[in-house]
Each structure stands twice: as structure tokens, then as C-alpha cells.
N, C-alpha and C positions, 0 to 999 in steps of 0.2 A: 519425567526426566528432563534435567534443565541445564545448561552449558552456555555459559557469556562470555563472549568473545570482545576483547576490547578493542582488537585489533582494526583500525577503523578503514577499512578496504571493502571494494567492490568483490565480494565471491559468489561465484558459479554456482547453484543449488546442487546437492548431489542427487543423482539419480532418484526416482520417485521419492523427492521433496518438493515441497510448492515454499516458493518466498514471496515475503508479502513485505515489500517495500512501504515504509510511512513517513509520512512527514507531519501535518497538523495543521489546520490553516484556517483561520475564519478570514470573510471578508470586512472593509472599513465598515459597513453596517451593523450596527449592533445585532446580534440576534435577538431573538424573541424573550429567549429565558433570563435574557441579560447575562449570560454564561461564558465568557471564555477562556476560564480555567480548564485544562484536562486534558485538548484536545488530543495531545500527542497517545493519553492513553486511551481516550474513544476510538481513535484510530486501530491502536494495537488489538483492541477487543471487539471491534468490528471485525476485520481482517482475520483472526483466528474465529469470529464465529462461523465464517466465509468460507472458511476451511474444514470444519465440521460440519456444515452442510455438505460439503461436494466431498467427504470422508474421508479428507486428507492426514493420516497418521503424522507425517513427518512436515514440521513449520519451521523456516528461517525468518524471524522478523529481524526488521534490520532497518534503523532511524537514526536519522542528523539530528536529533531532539536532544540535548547531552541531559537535559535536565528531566526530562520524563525518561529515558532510558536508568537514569541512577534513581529517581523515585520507585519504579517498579522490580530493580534491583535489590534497593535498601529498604522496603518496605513490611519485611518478615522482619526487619530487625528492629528499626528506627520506626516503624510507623509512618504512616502519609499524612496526607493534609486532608482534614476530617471531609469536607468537601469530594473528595477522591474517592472515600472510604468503599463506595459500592464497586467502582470500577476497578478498584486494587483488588478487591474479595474476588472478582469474577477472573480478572486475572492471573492469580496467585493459585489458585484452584488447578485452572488449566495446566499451571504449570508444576504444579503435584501430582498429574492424572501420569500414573505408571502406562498407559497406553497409549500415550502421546507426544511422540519426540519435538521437543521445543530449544529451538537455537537461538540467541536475543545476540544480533550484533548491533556494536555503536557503529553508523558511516558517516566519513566525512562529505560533506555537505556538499563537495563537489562529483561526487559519486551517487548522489542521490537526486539529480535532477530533475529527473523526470517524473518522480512523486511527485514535489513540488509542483512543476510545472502544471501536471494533473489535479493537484491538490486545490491549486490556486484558480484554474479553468474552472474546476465546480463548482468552489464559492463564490465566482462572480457569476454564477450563470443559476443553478439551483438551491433549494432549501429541502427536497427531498431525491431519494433513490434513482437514480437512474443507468442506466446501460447503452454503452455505444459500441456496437461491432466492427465498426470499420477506424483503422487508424486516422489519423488528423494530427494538423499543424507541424506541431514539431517532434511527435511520439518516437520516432524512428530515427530522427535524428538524436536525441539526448538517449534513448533505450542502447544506439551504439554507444554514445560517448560513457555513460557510466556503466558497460563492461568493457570500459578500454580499449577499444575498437578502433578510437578515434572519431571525429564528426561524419564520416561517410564509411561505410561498411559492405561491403560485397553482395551482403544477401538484406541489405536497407535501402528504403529512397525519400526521399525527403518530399514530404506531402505538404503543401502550404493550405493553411487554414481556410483565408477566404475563397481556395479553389474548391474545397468540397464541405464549405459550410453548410449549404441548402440541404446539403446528400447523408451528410454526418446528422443532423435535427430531426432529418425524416427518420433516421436509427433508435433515436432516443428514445425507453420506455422506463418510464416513471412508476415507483412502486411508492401507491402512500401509506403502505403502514409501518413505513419504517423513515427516517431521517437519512441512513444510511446513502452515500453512491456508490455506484459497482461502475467500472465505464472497462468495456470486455476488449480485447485485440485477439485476434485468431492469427496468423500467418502458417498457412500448411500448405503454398500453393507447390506443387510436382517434388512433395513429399523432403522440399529443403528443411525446413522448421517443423517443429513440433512444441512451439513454446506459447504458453497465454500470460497476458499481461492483463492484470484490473483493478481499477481503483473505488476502494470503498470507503467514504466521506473522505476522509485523504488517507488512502493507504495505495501501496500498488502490489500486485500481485505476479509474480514469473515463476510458473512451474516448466521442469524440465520433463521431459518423457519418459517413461517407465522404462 
């Protein structure tokens, strides 16, 4: 089941949905495959495999990418770009499966910050999987500002990078048999939030509480 919303806004997942925020990003370095075509859809197909692992029925993806958003749109009609072909199959599937609520919004780019942000930290930093538990640099600040919150937020605080560099590396754990990054946030402390945020090779992740 599958519903696209063109409306390009920051929305609030509903109730047991997980949204998986994407953006795309290689860094100036070439990669290895000499590949940077696709990313915007590696992203969307990490992020929901991500989600069928942790059993999640119901998925809001949601990308500032306008041109990999209307490729994996128009792509039952028009066909992709033969290069694509495998990552369009696996997507297009997902989004046939009757068991599987899938929401695909376009966001404006200033609502989507913090992917990026995430997006861009990974690729200057890894080439494979990795996980970070505890927020850093500017997570909490851009996580208020693209739901509207504004840049400081009640139940946000603004964590500067170089203060818990040391502390965020020692968190990192690197899975090699995947490409994919996951970078994890928890915030549950005296039971104000219930929300996780992660980023897999550039996607970001925000589920709401059952």
C-alpha cells in the first residue's frame, strides 16, 4: 500500500510509524566502485530494510532529493535508468507488499537538515556501518529546528562536537558486512521522549511511540 504526498513539510509520524528521513551524500573522494549515481535511492532501500528488520509495518520516507523522489515515483511507468534497475526492483516490491504501509514524502530541504547534516558527517568520516548512541554536535539542535520548534527546544540542548568527540568514537561500532551507516540517538531520560533517531548511509530514522 502506497500514498505520496507532494506536500513538501516537516510531518510528525503517526502513532506506531517509524520515519526514516533521507538525503544522499558521497564525499569529494571518489568512492571505490566509481559509483555516484543512485544514492538518493541506496538510501531509501537501506532505511526500509532497517525497518524490516526492527518489524516495523508502518514507514514514512521523506527526501529533499526531488530527482530520486519522481524517479522511484515514475518508475512503474516510465522505467529508470538501467544502472538503477536493481535498486528500483527492490523498492517497488516493498512498495506492492499489502503488509506494508509506505508513505514517500517530497521535503523541502530546509526541513530536512539534519539528514544531511548526518548524511555528510558519515561520509567524511566512514566507508562502512557504524552506530553511535549518544547525540553529538549539532543533532538536537537541527532535530528541533526541522519540526519547527525553532533552533532551541524545551526538551533539546545543544551538544558541541569537539566537546564529546572522544566520548561519541569510543560509541562507534562498525559492522563490515555491510556499506550501510546506522548512527542510533535514544533520548528516554524521566520518561519525556520516546523517540529514536538513525542514520543509515544517509537516511535518518524518527519513530514515535506506540
Amino acid at each position: 500500500m502506497e500514498m505520496v504526498n507532494v506536500n513538501a513539510t516537516w510531518e510528525m509520524p503517526r502513532r506506531g510509524a517509524v520515519k526514516i528521513n533521507v538525503h544522499g551524500f558521497f564525499s569529494e573522494n571518489q568512492p571505490e566502485n566509481d559509483n555516484r549515481s543512485g544514492r538518493g535511492l541506496y538510501a531509501f532501500l537501506e532505511g526500509l530494510k532497517r525497518a524490516y528488520v526492527e518489524d516495523y509495518p508502518k514507514v514514512i520516507l521523506e527526501t529533499d532529493h526531488v530527482n530520486t523522489y519522481w524517479e522511484w515515483k515514475n518508475s512503474t511507468i516510465e522505467g529508470g535508468i538501467p544502472e538503477h534497475a536493481y535498486i528500483l526492483q527492490q523498492l517497488i516490491i516493498r512498495r506492492r507488499d499489502k503488509n506494508f504501509v509506505l508513505d514517500v514524502h517530497l521535503a523541502h530541504p530546509e526541513d530536512n537538515e539534519l539528514a544531511v547534516y548526518l548524511a555528510e558527517y558519515r561520509a567524511a568520516r566512514w566507508k562502512q556501518m557504524v552506530v553511535i548512541k549518544k547525540p553529538f554536535g549539532r543533532v538536537y539542535e537541527l532535530w528541533s529546528k526541522d519540526m519547527g520548534l525553532g533552533p532551541v527546544g524545551p526538551q533539546f540542548r545543544a551538544v558541541h562536537e569537539e566537546e564529546l568527540n572522544m566520548e561519541v568514537m569510543e560509541d562507534v561500532v562498525i559492522n563490515p558486512t555491510t556499506n550501510m551507516f546506522v548512527m542510533a540517538v535514544q533520548n528516554d531520560e524521566e520518561g519525556m521522549m520516546n523517540e529514536g533517531e538513525a542514520v543509515g548511509e544517509d537516511f535518518l530514522v524518527q519513530e514515535q511511540a506506540a
